[in-house]
KETORBA-349432 format. One record per residue (C-alpha): z, y, x; residue in one letter; residue number from 1. Coordinates in nm, 3 decimals, m for minus. Example, Ala and Ser with C-alpha at 12.3 -4.5 7.8 and 13.67 -1.06 7.14 Angstrom:
! residues 2
{{0.780,m0.450,1.230},"a",1}
{{0.714,m0.106,1.367},"s",2}
***
This chain:
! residues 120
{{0.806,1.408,1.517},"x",1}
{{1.085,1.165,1.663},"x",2}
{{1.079,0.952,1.935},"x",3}
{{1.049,0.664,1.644},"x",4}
{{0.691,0.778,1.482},"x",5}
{{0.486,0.805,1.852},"x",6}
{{0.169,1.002,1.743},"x",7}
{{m0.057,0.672,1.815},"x",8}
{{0.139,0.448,1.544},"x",9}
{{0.132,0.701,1.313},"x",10}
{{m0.291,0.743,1.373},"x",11}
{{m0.327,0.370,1.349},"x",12}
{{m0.100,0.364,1.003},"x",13}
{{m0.254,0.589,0.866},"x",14}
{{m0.645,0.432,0.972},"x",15}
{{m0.456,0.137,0.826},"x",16}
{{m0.423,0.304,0.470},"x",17}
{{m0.744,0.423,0.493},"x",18}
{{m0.913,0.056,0.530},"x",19}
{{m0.706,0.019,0.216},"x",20}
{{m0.890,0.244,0.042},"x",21}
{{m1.264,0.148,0.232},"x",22}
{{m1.177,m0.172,0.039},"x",23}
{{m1.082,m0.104,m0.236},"x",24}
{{m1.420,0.052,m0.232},"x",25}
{{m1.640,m0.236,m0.159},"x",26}
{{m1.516,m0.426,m0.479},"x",27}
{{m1.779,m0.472,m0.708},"x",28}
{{m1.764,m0.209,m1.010},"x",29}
{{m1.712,m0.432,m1.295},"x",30}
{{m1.342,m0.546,m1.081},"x",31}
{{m1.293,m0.205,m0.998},"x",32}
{{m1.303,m0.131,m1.410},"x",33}
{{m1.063,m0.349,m1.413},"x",34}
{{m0.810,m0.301,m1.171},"x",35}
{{m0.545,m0.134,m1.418},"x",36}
{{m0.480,0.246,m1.335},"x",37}
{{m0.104,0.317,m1.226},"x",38}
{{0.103,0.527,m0.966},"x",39}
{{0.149,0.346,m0.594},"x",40}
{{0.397,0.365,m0.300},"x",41}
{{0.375,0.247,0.012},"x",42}
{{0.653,0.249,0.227},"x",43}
{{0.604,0.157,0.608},"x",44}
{{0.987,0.125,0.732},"x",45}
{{0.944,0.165,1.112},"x",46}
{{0.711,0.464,1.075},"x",47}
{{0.970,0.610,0.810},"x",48}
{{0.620,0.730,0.632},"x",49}
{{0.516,0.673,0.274},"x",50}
{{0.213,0.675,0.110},"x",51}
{{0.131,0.781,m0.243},"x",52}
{{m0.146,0.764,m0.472},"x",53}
{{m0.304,0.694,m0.834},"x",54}
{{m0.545,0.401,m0.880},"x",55}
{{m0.811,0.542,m1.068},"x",56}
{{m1.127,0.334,m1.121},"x",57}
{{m1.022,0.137,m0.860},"x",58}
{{m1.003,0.376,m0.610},"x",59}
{{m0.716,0.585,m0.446},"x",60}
{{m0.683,0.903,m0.591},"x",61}
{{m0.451,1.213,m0.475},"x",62}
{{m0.337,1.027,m0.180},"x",63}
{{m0.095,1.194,0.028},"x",64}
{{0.150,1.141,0.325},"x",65}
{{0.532,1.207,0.287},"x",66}
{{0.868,1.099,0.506},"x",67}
{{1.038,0.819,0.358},"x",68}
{{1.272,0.938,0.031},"x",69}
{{1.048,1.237,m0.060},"x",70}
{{0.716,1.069,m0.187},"x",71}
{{0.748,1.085,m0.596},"x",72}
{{0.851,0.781,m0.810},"x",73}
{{0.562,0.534,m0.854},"x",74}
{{0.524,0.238,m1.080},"x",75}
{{0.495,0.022,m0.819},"x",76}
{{0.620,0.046,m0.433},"x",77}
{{0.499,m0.258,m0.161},"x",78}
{{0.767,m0.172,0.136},"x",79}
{{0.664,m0.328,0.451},"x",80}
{{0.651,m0.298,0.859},"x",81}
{{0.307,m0.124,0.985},"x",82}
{{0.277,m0.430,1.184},"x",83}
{{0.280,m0.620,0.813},"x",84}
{{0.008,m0.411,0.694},"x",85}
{{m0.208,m0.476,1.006},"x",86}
{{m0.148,m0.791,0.939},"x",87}
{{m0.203,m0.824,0.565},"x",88}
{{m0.557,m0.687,0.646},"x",89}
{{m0.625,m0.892,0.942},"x",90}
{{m0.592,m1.155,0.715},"x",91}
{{m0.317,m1.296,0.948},"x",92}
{{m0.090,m1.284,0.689},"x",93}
{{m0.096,m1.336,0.301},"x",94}
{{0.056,m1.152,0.073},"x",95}
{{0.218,m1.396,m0.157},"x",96}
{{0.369,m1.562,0.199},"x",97}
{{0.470,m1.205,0.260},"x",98}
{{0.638,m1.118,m0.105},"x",99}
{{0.762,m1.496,m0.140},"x",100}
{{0.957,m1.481,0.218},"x",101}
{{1.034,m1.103,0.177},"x",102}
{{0.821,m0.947,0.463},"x",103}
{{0.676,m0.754,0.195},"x",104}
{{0.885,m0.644,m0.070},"x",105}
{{0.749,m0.526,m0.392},"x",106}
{{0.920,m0.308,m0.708},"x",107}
{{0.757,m0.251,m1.019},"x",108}
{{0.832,m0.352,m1.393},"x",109}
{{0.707,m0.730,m1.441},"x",110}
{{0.451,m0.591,m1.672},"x",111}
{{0.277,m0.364,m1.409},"x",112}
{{0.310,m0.700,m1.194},"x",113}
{{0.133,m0.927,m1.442},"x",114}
{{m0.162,m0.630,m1.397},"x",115}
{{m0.167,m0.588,m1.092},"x",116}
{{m0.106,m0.967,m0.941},"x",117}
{{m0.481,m1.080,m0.970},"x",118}
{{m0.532,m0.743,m0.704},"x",119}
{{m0.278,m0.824,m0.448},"x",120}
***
């Protein structure tokens, strides 16, 4: 590990993707059912750590940890500072504020964005 990725951001990152996925579990079943199921990348760019995963019934599934460039292609990558995630789920920051001034930057085809943009 570099001087870059101190073992206490990483821990706190990756408790950050796992609150993610705790909330992605409290949505009610019948939104769950409908959150579409597709391939998802997060990249955390002062970390250099990515995150990969299916949805699946509106859950994470198969999610694993890689260094930035060798996580597989997804159909949609969110590329954003860990301090931007912390603050997307603090609530301190929205994420259409975040896409719409490019804190957060998002690639996917516009169809997988018309699914998923009731989600985000």
């Amino acid at each position: 590990m570099s001087e870059l990725e101190p073992p206490e951001d990483l821990a706190r990152v990756r408790e950050a993707v796992a609150e993610l996925d705790r909330r992605l579990a409290a949505v009610d079943e019948d939104t769950r059912r409908r959150i579409p199921e597709r391939s998802v990348l997060l990249v955390l760019t002062d970390v250099r750590r990515e995150f990969h995963a299916r949805l699946e019934g509106g859950r994470f599934v198969d999610l694993e940890e890689y260094e930035v460039g060798a996580a597989p292609k997804a159909d949609a990558r969110f590329t954003m500072t860990s301090q931007r995630l912390h603050d997307l789920l603090a609530g301190k920051l929205g994420f259409a504020t975040a896409w719409a001034t490019g804190r957060v930057r998002v690639a996917a085809s516009p169809w997988v964005l018309l699914e998923l943009r009731r989600f985000l």
